[in-house]
VOGU-3710 file (C-alpha; in Angstrom, 3 decimals, decimal comma):
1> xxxxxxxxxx> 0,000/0,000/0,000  1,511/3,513/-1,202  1,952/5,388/1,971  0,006/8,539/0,410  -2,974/8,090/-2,027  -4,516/11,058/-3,696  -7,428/10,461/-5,729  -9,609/12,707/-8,256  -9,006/15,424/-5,952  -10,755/18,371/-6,848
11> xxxxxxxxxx> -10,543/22,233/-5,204  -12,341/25,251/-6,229  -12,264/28,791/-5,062  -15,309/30,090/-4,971  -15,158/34,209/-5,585  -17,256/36,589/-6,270  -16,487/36,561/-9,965  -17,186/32,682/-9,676  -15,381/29,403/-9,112  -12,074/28,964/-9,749
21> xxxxxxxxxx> -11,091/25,014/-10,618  -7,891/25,234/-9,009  -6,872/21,518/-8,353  -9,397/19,767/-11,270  -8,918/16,019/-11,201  -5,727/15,263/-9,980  -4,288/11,386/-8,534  -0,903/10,295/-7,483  0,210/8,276/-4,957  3,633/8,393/-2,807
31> xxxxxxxxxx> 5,695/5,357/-1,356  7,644/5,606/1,457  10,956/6,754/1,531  10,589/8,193/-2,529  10,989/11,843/-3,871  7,770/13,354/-5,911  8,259/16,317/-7,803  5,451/18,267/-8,389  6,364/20,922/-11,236  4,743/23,732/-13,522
41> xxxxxxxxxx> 4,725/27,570/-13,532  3,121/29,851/-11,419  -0,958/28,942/-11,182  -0,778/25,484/-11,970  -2,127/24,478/-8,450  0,939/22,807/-7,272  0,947/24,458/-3,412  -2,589/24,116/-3,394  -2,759/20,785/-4,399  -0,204/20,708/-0,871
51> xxxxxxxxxx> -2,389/22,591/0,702  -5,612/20,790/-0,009  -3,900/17,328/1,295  -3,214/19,069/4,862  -6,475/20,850/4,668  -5,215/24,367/5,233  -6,873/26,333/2,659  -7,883/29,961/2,335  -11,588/30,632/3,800  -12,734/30,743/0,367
61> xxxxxxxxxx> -11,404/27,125/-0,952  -12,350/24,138/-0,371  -12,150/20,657/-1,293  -15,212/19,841/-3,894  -14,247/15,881/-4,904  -11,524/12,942/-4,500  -9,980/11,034/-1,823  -6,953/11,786/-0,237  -5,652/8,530/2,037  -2,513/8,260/4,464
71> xxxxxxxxxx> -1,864/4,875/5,323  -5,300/3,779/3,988  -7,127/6,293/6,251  -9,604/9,215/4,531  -8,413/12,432/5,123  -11,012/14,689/3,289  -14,418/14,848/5,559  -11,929/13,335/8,247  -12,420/16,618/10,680  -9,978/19,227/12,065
81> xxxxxxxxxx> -9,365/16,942/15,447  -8,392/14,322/13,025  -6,458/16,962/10,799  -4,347/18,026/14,136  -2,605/14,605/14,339  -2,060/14,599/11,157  -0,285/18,228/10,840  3,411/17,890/11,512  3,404/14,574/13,007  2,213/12,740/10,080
91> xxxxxxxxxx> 2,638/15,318/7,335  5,077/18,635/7,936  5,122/21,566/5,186  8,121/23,738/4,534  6,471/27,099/2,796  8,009/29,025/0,302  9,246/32,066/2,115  10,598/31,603/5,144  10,759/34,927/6,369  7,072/35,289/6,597
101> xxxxxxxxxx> 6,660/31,787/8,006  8,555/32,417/11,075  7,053/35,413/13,520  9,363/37,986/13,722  8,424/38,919/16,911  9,474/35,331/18,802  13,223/33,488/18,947  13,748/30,889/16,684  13,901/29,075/20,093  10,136/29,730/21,190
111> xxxxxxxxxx> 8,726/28,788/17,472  10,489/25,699/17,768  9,857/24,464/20,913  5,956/25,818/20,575  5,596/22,982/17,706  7,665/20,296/19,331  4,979/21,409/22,490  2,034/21,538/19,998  2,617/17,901/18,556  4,510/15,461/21,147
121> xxxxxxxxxx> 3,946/14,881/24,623  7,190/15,857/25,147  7,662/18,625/28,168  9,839/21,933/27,719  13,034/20,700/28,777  12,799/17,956/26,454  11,491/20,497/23,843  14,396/22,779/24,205  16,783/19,645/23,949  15,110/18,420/20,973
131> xxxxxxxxxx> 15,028/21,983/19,422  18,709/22,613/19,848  19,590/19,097/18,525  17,758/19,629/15,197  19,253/23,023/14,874  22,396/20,834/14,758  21,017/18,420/12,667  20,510/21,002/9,890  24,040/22,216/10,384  23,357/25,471/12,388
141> xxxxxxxxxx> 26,337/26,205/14,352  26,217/26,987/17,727  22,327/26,022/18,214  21,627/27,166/22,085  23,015/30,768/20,824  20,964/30,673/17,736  17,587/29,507/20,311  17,841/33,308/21,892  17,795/35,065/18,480  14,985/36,409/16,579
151> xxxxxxxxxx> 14,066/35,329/12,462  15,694/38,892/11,647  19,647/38,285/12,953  19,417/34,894/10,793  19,957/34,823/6,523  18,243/33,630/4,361  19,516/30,469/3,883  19,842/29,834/7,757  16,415/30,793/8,117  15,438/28,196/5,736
161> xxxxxxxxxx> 17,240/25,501/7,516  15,286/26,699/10,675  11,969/25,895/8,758  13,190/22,850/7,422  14,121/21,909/11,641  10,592/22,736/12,776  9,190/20,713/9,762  11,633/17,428/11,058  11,416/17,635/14,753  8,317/16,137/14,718
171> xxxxxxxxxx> 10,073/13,254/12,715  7,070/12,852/10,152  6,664/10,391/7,421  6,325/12,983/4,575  7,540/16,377/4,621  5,997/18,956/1,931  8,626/20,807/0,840  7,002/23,845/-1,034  9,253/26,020/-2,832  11,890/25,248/-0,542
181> xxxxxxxxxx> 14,581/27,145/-2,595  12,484/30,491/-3,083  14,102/33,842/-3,362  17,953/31,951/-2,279  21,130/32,255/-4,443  22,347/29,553/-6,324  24,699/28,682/-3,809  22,614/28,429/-0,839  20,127/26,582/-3,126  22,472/23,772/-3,732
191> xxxxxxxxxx> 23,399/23,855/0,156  19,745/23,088/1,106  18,928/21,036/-1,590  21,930/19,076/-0,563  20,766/19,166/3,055  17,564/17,922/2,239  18,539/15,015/0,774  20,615/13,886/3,394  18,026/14,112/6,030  15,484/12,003/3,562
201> xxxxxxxxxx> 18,412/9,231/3,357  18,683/9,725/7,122  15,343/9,701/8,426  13,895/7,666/5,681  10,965/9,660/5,510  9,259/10,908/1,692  9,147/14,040/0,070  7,368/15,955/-2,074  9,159/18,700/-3,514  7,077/21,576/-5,639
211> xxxxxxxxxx> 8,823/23,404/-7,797  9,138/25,743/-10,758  12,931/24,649/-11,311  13,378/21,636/-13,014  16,602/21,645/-11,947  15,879/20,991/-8,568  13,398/18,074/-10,147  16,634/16,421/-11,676  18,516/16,501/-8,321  16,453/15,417/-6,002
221> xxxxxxxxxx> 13,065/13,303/-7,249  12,334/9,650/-8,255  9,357/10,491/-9,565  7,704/13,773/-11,593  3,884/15,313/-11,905  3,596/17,763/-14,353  0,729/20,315/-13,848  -0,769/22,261/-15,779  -3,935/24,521/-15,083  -5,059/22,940/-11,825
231> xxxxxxxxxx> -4,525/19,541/-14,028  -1,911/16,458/-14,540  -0,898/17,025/-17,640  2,044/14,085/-17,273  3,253/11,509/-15,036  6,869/9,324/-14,739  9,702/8,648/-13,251  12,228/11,495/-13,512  14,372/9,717/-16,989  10,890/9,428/-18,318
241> xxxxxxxxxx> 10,106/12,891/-18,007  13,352/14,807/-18,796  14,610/12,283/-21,586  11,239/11,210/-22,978  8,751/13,678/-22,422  5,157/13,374/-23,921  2,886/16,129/-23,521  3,923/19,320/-25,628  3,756/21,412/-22,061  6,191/18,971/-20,985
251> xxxxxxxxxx> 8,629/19,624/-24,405  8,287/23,349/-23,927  9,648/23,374/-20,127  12,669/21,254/-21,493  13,381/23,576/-24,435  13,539/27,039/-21,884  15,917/24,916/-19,852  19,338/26,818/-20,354  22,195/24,092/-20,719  25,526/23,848/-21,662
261> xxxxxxxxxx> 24,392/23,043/-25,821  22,544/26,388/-25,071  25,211/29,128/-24,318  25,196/31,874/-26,599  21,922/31,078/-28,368  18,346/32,208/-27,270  16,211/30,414/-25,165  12,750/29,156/-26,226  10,261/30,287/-23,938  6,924/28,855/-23,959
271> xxxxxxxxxx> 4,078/31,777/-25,635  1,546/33,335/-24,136  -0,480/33,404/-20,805  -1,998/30,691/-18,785  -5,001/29,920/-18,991  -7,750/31,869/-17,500  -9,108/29,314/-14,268  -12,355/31,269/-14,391  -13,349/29,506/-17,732  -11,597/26,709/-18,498
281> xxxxxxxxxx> -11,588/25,565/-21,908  -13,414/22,325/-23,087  -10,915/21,221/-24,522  -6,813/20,623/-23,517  -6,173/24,208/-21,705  -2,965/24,474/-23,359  -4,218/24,360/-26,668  -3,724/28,210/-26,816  -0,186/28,125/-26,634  0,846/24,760/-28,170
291> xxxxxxxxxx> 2,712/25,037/-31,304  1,197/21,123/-32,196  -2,391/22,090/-31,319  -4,642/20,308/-33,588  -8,844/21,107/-34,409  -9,090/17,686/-31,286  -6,878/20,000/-28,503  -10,077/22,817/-28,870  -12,770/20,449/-28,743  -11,637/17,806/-26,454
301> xxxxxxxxxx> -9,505/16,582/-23,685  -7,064/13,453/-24,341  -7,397/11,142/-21,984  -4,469/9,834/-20,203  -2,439/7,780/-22,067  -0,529/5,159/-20,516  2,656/5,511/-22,242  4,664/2,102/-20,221  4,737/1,217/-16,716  4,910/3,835/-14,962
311> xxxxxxxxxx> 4,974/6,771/-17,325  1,805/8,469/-18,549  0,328/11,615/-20,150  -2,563/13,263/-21,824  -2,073/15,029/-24,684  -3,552/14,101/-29,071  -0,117/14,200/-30,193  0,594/10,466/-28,426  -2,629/9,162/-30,222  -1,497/10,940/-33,562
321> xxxxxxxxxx> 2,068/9,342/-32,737  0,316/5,835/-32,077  -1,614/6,199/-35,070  1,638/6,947/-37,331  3,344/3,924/-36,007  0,479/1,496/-36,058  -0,163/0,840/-32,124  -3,533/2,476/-31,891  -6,301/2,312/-34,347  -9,088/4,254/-35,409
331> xxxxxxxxx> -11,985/4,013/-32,820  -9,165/3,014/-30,013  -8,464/7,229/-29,973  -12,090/8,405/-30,568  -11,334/11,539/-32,354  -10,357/13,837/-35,274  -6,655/14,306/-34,771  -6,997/16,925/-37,959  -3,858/19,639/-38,100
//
């Protein structure tokens, strides 16, 4: 049994200008002790897709459809009681900025010792000792120093590492790392990144790591989700997606990669906006900016495509493909795959 099983899920927004479909059908499960990448651009519904699985939405969202199951148990309709043991001993989140995350107002001490507090039985001696050693753990040097000071005498990379101690001290079996890289220079980056890793191997616990850098995908995950517009758009292990992507949203986030076949030449950025969330399109909502679209992208969604084991994705061009090559035939597709 995967140790995370997320099903249909489905969350809307519901605004005065009308519902927003911001997580629209979306499943993937996590084993224990693996790396899941969740990747797109900005408004894809990767954080919320986090967010929706620990329940912490905005007033206005709120889970419409789907299952989400830890260890076999429901989650959505479970209750907040239920929710409580499930936040940051079962599940911890790192968010994107950490700055804003931690009160500036309290010591890095107090913040971490109010969660150990919050979510073990353990009593404030034993917090503070358990605060200080994963202070250490993250490599923060002189920890019972760093306990007295506030968020503000920290950078931002040590701040980070403070966020990513509070999310471990509970020692949970997944940790939601959201982002985890945000607004850091490249060196810090691969400090963390490095960091994070090690603690995974350590503690044995899974990850899933949302991102707009697919760079950070490469480094760290097993296996990939591509979203795009609140939807999966593709689904592998990491060699699938980076060395035989399948989706044409997929092809243009490899081509604006730079690389070292790259330098001097210019990128190829993917065209225009993304797509309004208000209105979704009836057919694939990337149709608008796909170079490959075909008269089938406007009229209809591709169903996903199972692609091998393991590695799947829904987009015409694979039944066009399969057509060419003489795997699918007519009536197996059930479309007009028309230029």
């Amino acid at each position: 049994m995967a140790l995370l099983e997320v099903s249909h899920l489905k969350t809307s927004f519901f605004t005065d200008a009308g519902e927003v479909k911001a997580v629209n059908d979306v499943s993937f499960s996590l084993e224990r002790g693996k790396v899941l990448g969740i990747v797109g651009e900005s408004g894809s519904g990767k954080s919320v897709t986090a967010y929706s699985i620990l329940q912490i939405l905005a007033g206005t969202g709120k889970i419409v459809g789907g299952s989400v199951k830890l260890d076999g148990q429901e989650l959505v309709g479970a209750g907040e009681k239920v929710m409580k043991t499930v936040r940051g001993n079962r599940i911890s989140i790192i968010f994107q900025d950490p700055m804003t995350s931690l009160n500036p107002t309290y010591t890095i001490g107090r913040q971490l010792m109010e969660a150990i507090l919050l979510h073990t039985n353990r009593n404030r001696k034993e917090a503070y000792d358990r605060a200080v050693e994963m202070l250490r753990l993250v490599n923060i040097n002189e920890p019972e120093k760093r306990m007295k000071q506030y968020p503000f005498e920290h950078s931002g990379g040590m701040r980070q590492r403070v966020m990513i101690a509070m999310a471990l001290a509970c020692e949970p079996d997944i940790l939601i790392a959201d982002e985890p890289t945000t607004a850091l220079d490249v060196t810090i980056q691969a400090q963390i990144l490095e960091l994070m890793g090690q603690l995974q191997k350590e503690l044995g616990m899974a990850i899933i790591m949302i991102t707009h850098d697919l760079g950070v995908v490469a480094q760290m995950c097993d296996e990939v989700v591509v979203m795009y517009a609140g939807s999966i758009c593709e689904q592998g292990t990491a060699d699938e997606i980076f060395y035989h992507p399948r989706h044409e949203y997929t092809k243009g986030l490899m081509r604006s990669i730079p690389t070292a076949d790259t330098a001097g030449k210019k990128l190829q950025p993917i065209t225009g906006t993304p797509i309004d969330l208000l209105n979704l399109p009836k057919g694939c909502p990337f149709a608008p900016r796909c170079d490959n679209a075909m008269k089938i992208c406007i009229q209809q969604r591709a169903d996903r495509m199972q692609i091998n084991e393991g590695h799947a994705a829904a987009c015409w061009m694979n039944v066009k493909q399969g057509l060419a090559d003489g795997t699918l035939t007519l009536g197996e597709e059930g479309g007009d795959t028309d230029a």
